[in-house]
VOGU-3710 file (C-alpha; in Angstrom, 3 decimals, decimal comma):
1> xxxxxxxxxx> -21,995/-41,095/38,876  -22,771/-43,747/36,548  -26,258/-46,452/38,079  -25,321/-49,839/37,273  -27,458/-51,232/34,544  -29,598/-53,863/37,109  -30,852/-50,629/39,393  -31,888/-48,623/36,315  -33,977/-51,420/34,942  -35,274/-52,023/38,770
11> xxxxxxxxxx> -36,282/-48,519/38,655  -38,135/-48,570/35,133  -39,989/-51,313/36,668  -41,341/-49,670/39,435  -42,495/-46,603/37,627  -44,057/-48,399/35,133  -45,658/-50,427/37,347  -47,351/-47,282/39,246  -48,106/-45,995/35,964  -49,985/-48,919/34,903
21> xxxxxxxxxx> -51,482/-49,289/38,503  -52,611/-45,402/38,135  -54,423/-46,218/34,933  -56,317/-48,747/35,968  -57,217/-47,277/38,825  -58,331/-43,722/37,794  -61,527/-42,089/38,021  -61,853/-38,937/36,058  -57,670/-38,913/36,335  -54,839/-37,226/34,573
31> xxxxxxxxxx> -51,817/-38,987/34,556  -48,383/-38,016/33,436  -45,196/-40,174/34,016  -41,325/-39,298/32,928  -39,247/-42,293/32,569  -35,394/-42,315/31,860  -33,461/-44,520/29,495  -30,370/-46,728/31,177  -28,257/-43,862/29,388  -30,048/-40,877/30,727
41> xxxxxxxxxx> -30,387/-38,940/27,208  -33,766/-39,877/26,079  -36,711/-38,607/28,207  -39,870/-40,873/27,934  -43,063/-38,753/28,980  -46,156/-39,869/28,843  -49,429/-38,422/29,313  -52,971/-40,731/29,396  -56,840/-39,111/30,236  -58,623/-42,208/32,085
51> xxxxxxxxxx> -62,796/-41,307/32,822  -65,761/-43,067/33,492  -69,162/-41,900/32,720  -72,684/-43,407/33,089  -75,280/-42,729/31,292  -79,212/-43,508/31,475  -79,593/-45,524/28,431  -78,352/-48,522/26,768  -75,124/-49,275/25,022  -76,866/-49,596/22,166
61> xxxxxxxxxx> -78,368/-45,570/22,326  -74,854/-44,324/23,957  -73,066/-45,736/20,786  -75,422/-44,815/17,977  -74,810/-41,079/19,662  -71,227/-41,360/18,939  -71,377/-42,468/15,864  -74,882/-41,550/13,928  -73,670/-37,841/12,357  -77,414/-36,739/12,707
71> xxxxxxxxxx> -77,548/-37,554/16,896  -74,124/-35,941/17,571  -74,873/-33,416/15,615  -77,453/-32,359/18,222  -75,258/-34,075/21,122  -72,724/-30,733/19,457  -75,939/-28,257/19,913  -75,467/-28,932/23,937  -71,628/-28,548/24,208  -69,938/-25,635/25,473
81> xxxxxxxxxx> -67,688/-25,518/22,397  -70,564/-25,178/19,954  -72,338/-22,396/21,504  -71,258/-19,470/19,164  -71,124/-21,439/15,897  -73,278/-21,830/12,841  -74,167/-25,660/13,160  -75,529/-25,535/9,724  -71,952/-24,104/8,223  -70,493/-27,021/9,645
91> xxxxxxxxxx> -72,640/-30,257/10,333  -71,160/-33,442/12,199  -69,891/-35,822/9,153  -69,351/-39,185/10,557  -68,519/-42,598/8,410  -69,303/-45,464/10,744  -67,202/-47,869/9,122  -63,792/-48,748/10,419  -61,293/-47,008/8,261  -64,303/-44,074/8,113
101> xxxxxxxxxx> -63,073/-40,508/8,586  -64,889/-38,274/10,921  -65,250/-33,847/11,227  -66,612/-32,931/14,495  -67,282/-29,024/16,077  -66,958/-27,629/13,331  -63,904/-29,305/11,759  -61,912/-28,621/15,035  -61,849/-32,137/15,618  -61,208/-34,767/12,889
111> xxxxxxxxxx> -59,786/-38,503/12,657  -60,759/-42,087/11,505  -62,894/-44,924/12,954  -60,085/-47,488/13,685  -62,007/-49,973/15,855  -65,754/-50,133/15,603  -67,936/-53,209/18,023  -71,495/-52,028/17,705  -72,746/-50,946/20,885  -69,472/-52,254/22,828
121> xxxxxxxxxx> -66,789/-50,273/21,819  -64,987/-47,507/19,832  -61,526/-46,347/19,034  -60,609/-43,500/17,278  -57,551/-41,730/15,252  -58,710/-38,580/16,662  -56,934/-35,022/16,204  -57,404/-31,282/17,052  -57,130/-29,379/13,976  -54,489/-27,035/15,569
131> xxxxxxxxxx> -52,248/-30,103/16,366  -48,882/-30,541/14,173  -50,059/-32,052/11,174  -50,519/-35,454/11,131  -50,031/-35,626/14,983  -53,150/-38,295/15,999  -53,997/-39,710/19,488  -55,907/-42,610/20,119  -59,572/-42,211/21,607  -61,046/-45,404/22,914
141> xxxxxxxxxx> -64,669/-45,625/24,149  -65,673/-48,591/25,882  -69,597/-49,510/26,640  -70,427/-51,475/29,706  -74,257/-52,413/29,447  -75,554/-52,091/33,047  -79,640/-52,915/32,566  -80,806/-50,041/30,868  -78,058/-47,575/31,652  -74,162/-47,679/30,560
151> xxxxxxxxxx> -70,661/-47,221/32,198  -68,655/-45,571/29,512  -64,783/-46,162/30,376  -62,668/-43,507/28,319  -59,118/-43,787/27,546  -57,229/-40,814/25,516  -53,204/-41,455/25,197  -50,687/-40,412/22,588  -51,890/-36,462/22,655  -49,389/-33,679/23,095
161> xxxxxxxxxx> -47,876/-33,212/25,939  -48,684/-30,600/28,005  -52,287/-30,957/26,708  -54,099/-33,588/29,139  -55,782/-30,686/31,559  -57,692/-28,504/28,696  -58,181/-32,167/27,043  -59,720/-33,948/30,089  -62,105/-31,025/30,790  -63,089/-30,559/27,248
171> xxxxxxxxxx> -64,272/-34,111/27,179  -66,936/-33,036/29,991  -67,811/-29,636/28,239  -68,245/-30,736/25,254  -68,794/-35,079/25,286  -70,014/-36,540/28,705  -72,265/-33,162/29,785  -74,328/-32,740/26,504  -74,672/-36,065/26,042  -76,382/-36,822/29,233
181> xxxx> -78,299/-34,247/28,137  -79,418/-35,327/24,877  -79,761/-39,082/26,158  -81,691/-37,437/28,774
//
């Protein structure tokens, strides 16, 4: 039984309203969503990693740790990922530039500096080297300056699906947890 045309658009409506009210709602959230084309044959699904993190320092400390190869490079010492590698076989190589390409853990995670606002915000071409090649999501890091400590509000969309769990709880092993450490 065929929908006519005016309820499938009322229903794309809806669910991408929730989506988008999900979003920016979201604490540490996962979110998936399916949404169906008027002629039922193409399946939309998308998947988006929403979390917010403060840290005890300033903007301008929380972004030179993203983005200074030397202070992720120990930020990687703390993280669960790095724990049985050689950090000397592999050191952090970050180009702060926009257009700058970036090898993190190890190689295991590489991309390009797309959007760079010193000490306000960040967004990254970022990949996992085991990804389809040139598969890319988009990593976007935004720095709230709250006195002398930061609200960092994280948005990760256009990874694989299926993904989003093992993604959103990396990001705390091996991002948000070492580098409250390091910014101690």
């Amino acid at each position: 039984m065929k929908e006519e045309p005016g309820a499938v658009a009322s229903r794309l409506n809806r669910r991408q309203m929730l989506l988008r009210s999900a979003m920016a709602t979201g604490g540490a959230a996962v979110i998936a969503a399916r949404v169906f084309a008027a002629d039922d044959n193409i399946l939309r699904t998308a998947e988006a990693i929403h979390q917010e993190v403060r840290f005890q320092a300033t903007a301008k400390r929380v972004y030179a740790a993203l983005t200074d190869a030397g202070q992720f490079q120990q930020v990687e010492a703390l993280s669960a990922a790095m724990k049985s590698m050689d950090m000397n076989a592999h050191p952090a190589l970050i180009d702060a530039t926009p257009g700058g390409a970036f090898s993190l853990f190890g190689g295991y995670i590489a991309g390009r500096q797309i959007e760079l606002a010193a000490n306000e915000r960040i967004v990254q071409a970022w990949r996992v080297m085991n990804w389809d090649p040139g598969v890319y999501s988009i990593a976007r890091f935004e720095l709230v300056g709250e006195g002398s400590s930061t609200k960092l509000v994280f948005d990760h969309t256009g990874f694989p699906v299926g993904t989003a769990e093992h993604l959103a709880s990396g990001w705390h092993a091996n991002y948000w947890d070492p580098l409250t450490k390091f910014l101690g």
